[in-house]
Each structure stands twice: as C-alpha cells, then as structure tokens.
The first five atom37 places (N, CA, C, CB, O) and aatype in JSON, in Angstrom:
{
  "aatype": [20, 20, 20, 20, 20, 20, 20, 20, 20, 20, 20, 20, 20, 20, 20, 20, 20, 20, 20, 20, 20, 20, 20, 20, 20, 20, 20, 20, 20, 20, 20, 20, 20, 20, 20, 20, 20, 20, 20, 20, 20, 20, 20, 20, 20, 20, 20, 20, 20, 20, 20, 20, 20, 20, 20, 20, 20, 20, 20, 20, 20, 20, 20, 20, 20, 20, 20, 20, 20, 20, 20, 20, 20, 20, 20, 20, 20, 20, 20, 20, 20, 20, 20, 20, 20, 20, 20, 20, 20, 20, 20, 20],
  "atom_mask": [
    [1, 1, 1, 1, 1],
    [1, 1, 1, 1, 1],
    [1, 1, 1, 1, 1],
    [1, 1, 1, 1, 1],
    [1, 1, 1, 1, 1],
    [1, 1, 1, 1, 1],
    [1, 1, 1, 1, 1],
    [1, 1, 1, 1, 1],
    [1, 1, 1, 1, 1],
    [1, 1, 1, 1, 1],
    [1, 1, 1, 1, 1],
    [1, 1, 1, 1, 1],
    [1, 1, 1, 1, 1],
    [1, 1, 1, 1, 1],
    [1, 1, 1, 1, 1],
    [1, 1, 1, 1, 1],
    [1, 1, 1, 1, 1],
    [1, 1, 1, 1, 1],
    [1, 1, 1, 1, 1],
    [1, 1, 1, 1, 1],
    [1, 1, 1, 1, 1],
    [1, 1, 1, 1, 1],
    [1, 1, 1, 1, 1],
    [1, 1, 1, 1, 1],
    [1, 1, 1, 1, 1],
    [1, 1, 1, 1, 1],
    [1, 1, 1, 1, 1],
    [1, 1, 1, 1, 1],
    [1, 1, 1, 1, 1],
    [1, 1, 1, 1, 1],
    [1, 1, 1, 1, 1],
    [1, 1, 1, 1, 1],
    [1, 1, 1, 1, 1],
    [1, 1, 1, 1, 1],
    [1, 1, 1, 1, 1],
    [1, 1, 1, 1, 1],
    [1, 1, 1, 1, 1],
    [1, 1, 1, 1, 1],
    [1, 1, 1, 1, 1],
    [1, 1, 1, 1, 1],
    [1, 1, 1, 1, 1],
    [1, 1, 1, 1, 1],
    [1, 1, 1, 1, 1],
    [1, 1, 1, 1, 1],
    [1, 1, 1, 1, 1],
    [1, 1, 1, 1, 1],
    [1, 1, 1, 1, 1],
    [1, 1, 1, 1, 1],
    [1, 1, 1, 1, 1],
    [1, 1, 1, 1, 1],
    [1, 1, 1, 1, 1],
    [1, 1, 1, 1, 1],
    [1, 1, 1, 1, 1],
    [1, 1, 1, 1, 1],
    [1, 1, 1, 1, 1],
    [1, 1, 1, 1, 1],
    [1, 1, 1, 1, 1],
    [1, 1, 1, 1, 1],
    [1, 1, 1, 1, 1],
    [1, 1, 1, 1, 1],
    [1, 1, 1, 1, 1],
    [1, 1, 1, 1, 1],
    [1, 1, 1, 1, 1],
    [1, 1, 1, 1, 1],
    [1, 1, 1, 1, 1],
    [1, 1, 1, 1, 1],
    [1, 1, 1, 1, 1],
    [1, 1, 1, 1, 1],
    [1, 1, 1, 1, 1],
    [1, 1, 1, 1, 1],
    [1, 1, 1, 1, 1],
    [1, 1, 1, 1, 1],
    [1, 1, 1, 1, 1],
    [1, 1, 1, 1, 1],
    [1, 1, 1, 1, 1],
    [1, 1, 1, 1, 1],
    [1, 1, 1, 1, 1],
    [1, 1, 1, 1, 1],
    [1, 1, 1, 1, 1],
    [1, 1, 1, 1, 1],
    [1, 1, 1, 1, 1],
    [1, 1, 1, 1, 1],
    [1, 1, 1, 1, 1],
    [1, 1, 1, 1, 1],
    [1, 1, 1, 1, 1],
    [1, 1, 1, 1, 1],
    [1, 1, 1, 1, 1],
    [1, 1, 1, 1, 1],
    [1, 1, 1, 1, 1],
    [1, 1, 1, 1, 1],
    [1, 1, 1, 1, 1],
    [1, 1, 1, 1, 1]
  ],
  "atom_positions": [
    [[-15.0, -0.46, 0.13], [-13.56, -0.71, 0.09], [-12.84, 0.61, 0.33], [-13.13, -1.35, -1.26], [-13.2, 1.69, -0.13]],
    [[-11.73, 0.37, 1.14], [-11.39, 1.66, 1.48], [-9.31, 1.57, 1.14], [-12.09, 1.97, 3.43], [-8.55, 0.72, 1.61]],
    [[-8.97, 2.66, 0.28], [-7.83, 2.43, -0.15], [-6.65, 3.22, 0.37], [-7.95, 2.51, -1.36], [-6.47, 4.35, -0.1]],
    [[-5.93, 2.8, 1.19], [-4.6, 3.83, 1.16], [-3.5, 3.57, 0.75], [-4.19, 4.25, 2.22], [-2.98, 2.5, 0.45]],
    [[-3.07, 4.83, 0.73], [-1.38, 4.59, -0.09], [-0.5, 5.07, 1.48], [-0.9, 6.16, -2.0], [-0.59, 6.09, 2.16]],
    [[0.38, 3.76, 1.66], [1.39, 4.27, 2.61], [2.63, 4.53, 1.89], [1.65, 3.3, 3.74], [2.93, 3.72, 1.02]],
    [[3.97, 6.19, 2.24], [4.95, 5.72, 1.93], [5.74, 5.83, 2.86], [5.32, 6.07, 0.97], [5.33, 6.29, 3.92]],
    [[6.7, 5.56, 2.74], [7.71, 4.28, 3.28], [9.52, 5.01, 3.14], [7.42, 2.5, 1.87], [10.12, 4.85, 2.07]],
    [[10.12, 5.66, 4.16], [11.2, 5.23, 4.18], [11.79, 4.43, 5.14], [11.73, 6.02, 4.02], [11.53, 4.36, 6.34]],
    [[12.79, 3.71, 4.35], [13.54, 2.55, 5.17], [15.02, 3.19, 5.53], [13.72, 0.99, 4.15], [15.61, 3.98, 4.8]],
    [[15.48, 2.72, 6.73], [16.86, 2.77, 6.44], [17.8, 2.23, 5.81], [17.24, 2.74, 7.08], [17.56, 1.46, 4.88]],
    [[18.81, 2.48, 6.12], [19.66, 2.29, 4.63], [19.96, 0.36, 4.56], [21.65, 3.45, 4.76], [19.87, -0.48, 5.47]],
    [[20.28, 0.21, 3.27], [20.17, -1.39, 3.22], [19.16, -2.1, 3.15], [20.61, -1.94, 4.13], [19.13, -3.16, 2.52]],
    [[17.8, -1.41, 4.06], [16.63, -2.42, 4.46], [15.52, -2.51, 3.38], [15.9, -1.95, 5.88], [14.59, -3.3, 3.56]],
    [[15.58, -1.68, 2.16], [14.37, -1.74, 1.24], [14.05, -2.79, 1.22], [14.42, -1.37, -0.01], [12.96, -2.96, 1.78]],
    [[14.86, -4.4, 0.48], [14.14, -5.31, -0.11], [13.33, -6.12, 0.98], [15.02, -6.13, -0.94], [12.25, -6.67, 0.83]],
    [[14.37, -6.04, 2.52], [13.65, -6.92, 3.53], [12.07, -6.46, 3.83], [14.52, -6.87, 4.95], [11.08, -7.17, 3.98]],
    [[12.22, -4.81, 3.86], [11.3, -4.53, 4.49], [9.79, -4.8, 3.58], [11.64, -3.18, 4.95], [8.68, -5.13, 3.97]],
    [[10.33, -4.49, 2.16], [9.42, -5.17, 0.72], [8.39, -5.88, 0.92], [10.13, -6.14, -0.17], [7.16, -5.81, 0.92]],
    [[9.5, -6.81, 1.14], [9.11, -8.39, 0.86], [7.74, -8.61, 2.34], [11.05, -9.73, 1.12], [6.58, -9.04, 2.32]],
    [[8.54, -8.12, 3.38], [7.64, -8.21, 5.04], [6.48, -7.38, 4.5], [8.54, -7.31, 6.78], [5.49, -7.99, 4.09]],
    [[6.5, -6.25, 4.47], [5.17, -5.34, 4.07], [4.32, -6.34, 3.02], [5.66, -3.68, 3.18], [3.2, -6.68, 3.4]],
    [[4.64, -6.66, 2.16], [4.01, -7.68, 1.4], [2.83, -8.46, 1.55], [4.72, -8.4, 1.3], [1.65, -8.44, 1.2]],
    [[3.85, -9.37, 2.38], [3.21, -10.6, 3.4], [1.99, -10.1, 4.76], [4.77, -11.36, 4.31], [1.49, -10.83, 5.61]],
    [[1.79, -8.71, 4.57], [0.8, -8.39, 5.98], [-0.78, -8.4, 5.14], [1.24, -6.41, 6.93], [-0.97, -7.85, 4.05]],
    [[-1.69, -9.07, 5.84], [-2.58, -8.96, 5.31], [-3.56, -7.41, 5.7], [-3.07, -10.25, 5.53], [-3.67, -6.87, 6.8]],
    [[-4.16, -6.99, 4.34], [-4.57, -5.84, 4.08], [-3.65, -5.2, 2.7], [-4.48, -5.06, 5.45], [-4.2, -4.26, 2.12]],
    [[-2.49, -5.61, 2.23], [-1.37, -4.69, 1.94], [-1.59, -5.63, 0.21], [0.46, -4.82, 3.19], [-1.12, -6.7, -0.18]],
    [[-2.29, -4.87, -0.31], [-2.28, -6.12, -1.59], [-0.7, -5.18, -2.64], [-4.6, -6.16, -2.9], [-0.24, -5.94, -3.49]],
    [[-0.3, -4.39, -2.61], [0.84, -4.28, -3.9], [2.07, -3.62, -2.63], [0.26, -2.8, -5.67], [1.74, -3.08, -1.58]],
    [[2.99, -3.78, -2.93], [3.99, -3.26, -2.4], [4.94, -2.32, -3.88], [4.79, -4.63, -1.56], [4.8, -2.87, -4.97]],
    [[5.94, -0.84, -3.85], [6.25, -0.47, -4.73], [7.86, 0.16, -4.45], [5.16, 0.28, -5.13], [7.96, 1.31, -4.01]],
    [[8.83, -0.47, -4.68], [10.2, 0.52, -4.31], [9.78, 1.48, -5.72], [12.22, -0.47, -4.33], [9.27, 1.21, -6.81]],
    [[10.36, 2.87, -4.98], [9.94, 3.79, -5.39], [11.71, 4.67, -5.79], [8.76, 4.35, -4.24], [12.73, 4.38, -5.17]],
    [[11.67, 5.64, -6.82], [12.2, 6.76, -6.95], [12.14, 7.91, -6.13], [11.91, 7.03, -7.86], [11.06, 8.17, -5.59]],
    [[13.12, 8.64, -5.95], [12.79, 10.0, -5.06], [13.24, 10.2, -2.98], [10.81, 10.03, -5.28], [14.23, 9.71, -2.45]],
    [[12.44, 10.84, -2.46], [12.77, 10.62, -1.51], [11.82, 9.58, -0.85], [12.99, 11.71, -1.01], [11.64, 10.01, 0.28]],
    [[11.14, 8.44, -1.01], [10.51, 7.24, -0.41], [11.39, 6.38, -0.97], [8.98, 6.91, -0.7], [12.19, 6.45, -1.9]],
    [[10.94, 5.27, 0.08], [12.0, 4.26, -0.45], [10.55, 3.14, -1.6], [13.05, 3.15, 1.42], [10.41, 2.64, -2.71]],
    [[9.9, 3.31, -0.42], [8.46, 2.09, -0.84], [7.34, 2.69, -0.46], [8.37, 0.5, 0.0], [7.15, 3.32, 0.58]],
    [[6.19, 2.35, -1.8], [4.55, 2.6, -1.69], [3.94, 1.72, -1.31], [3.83, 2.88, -2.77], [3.76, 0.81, -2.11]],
    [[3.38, 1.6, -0.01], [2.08, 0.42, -0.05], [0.86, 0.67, -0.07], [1.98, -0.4, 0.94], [0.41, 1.62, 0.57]],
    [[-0.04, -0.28, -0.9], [-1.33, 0.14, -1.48], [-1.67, -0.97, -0.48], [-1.75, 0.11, -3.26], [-1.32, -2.15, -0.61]],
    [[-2.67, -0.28, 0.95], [-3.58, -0.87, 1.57], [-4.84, -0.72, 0.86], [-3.6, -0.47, 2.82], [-5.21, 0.36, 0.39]],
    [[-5.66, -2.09, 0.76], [-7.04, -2.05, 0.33], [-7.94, -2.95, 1.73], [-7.14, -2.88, -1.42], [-7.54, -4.09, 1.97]],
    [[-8.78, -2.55, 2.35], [-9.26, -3.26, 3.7], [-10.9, -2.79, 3.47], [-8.37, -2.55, 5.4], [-11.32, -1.82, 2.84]],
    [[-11.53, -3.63, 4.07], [-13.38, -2.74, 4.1], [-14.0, -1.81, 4.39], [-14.24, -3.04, 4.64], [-14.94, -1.27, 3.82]],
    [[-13.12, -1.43, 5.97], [-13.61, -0.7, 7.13], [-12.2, 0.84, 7.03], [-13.56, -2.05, 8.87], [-11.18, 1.16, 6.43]],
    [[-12.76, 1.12, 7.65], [-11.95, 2.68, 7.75], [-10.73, 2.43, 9.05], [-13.33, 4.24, 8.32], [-9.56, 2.8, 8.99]],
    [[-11.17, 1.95, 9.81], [-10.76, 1.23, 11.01], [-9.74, 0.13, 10.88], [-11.9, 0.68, 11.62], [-8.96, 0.1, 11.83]],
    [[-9.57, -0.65, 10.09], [-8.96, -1.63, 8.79], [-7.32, -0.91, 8.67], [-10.11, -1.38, 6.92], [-6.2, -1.38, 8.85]],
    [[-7.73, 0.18, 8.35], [-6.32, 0.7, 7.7], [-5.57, 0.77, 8.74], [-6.27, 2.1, 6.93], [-4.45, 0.28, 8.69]],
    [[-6.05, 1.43, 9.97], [-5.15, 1.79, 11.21], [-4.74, 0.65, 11.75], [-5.79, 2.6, 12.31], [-3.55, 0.62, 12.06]],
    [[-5.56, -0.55, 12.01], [-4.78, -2.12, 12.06], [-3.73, -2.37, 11.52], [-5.39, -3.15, 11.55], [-2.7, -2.82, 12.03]],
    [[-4.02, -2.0, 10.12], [-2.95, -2.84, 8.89], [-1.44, -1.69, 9.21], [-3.82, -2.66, 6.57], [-0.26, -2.05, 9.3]],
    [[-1.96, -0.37, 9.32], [-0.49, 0.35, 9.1], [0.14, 0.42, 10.71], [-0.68, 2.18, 8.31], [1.33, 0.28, 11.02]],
    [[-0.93, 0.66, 11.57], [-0.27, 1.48, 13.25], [0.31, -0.68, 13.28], [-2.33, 2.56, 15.29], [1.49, -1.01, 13.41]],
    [[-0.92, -1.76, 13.13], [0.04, -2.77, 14.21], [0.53, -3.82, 13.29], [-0.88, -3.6, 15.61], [0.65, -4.98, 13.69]],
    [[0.94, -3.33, 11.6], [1.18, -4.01, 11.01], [2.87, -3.46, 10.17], [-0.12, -4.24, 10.38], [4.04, -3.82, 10.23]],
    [[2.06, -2.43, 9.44], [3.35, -1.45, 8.76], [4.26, -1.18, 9.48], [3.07, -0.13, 8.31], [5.42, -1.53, 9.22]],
    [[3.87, -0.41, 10.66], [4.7, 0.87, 11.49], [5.36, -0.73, 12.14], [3.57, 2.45, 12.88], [6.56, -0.46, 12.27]],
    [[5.22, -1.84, 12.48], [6.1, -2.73, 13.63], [7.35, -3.62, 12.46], [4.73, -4.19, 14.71], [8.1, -4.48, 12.9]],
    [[7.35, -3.34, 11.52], [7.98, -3.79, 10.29], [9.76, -2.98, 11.01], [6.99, -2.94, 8.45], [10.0, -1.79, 11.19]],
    [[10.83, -4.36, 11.29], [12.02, -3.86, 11.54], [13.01, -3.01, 10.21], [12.68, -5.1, 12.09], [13.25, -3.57, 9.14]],
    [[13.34, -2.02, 10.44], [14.29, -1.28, 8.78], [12.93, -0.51, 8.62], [14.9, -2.69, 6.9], [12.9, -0.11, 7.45]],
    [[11.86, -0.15, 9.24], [11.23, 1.49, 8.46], [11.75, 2.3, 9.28], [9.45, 1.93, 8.37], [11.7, 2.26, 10.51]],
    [[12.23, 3.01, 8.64], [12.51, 4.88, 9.41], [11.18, 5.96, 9.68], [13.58, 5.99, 8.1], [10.94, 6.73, 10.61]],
    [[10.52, 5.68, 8.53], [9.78, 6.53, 8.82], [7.93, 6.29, 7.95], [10.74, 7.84, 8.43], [8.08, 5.92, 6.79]],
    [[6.63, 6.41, 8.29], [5.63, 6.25, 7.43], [4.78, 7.44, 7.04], [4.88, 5.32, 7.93], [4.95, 8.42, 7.76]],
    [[3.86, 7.59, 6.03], [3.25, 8.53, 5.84], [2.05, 8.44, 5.02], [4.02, 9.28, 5.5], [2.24, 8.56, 3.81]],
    [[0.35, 8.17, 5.6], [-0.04, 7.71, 5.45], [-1.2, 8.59, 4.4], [-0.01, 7.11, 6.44], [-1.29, 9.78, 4.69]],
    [[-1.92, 8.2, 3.43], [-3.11, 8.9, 2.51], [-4.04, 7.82, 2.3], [-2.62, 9.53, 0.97], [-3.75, 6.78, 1.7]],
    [[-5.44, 8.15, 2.92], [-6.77, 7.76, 2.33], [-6.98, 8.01, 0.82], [-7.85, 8.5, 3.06], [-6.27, 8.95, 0.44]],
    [[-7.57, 7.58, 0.05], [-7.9, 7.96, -1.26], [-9.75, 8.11, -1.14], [-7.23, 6.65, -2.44], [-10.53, 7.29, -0.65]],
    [[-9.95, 8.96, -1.54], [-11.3, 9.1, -1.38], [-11.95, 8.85, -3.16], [-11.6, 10.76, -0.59], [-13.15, 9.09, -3.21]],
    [[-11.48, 8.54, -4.15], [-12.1, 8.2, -5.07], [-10.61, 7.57, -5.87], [-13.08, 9.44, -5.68], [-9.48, 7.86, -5.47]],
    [[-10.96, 6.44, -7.33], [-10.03, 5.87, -7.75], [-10.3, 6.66, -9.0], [-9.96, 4.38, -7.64], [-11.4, 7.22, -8.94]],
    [[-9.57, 6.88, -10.22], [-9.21, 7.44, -11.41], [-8.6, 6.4, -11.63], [-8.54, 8.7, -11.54], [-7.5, 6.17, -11.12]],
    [[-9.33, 5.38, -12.64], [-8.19, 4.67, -12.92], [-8.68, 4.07, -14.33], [-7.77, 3.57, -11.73], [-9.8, 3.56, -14.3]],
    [[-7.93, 4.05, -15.69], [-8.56, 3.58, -17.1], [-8.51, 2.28, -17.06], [-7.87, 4.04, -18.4], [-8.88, 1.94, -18.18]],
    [[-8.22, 1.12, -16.3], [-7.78, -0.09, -16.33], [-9.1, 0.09, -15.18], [-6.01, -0.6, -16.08], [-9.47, -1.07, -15.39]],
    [[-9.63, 0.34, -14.63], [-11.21, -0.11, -13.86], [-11.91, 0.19, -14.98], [-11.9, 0.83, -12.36], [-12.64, -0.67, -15.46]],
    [[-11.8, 1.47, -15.59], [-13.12, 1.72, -16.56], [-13.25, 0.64, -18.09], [-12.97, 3.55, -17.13], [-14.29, 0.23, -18.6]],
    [[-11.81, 0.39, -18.57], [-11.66, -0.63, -19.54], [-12.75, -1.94, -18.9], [-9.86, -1.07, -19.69], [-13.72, -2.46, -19.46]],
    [[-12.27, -2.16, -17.77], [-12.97, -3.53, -16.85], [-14.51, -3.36, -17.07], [-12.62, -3.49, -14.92], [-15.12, -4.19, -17.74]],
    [[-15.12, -2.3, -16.53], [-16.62, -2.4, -16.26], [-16.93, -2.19, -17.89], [-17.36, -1.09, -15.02], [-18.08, -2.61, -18.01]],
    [[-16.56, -1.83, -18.96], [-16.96, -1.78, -20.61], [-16.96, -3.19, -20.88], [-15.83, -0.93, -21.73], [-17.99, -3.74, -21.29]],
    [[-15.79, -3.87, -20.66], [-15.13, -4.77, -20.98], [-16.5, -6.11, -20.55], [-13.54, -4.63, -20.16], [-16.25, -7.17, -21.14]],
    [[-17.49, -6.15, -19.87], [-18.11, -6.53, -19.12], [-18.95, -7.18, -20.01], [-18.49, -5.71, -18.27], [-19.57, -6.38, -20.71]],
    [[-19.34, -8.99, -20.36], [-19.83, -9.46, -21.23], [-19.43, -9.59, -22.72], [-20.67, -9.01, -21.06], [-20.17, -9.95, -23.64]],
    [[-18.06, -9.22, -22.8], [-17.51, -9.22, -24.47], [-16.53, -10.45, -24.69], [-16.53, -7.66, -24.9], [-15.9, -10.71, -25.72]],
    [[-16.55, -11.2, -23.39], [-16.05, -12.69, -23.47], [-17.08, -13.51, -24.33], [-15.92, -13.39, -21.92], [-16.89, -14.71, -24.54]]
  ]
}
C-alpha cells in the first residue's frame, strides 16, 4: 500500500466544491480543509506507486477551482490508532 498526502490550494470560493469532487475520485480515501496556507489535504492510499500519479496527474490536478497541488509519498506510517489495532487483535 502506498500512501500520499496531496495539498491543495483552491481558488477563492471553491474549497467545499472542490472537497466534495476530490472525495468522490477513486484512490482518495479522506479528504481535509485545512488551516494555514492550503486550502485541502488529500490522503491518497492506492497499491502501486504508479497508482498515485493516476489518482493525482488524471484525477486531482483535472478537479475545476484547484490553483495549485503539492504532492508527498510517505514512506512509513507513525500512527497509535494502527498500533492500538494490531494489540487490540483477538480481545473481542
């Protein structure tokens, strides 16, 4: 599984449309309006490495209201809500 974080500015007005569209693309499982200078985070999760450039170059980037994208691979997850999960494993 291979994870990236896209962010996202929109032009002005277009956050929620563009939201909601980024959403709906498959590959794109969370969408995030954000604080700061991004407008929105999208967390691509896809199999292939090759996957991501589908989902963002003919999926993200053709989304009407983005100004601008900026894209990060994650090469490992840190996350206490996976590690709770794999403990958590048989205590049902």
């Amino acid at each position: 599984m291979v994870t990236a974080l896209v962010f996202i500015r929109t032009e002005l007005h277009a956050v929620n449309g563009v939201a909601e569209t980024i959403a709906g693309i498959h590959g794109v499982s969370e969408v995030y309006s954000v604080t700061g200078d991004l407008d929105l985070v999208a967390l691509v999760r896809v199999r292939e490495l090759d996957d991501v450039s589908a989902v963002v170059t003919d999926g993200i980037a053709t989304v009407p209201g983005i100004a601008t994208t900026e894209t990060h691979i994650a090469f490992r997850t840190y996350s206490r809500h996976d590690l709770e999960s794999a403990f958590a494993i048989g205590l049902d």
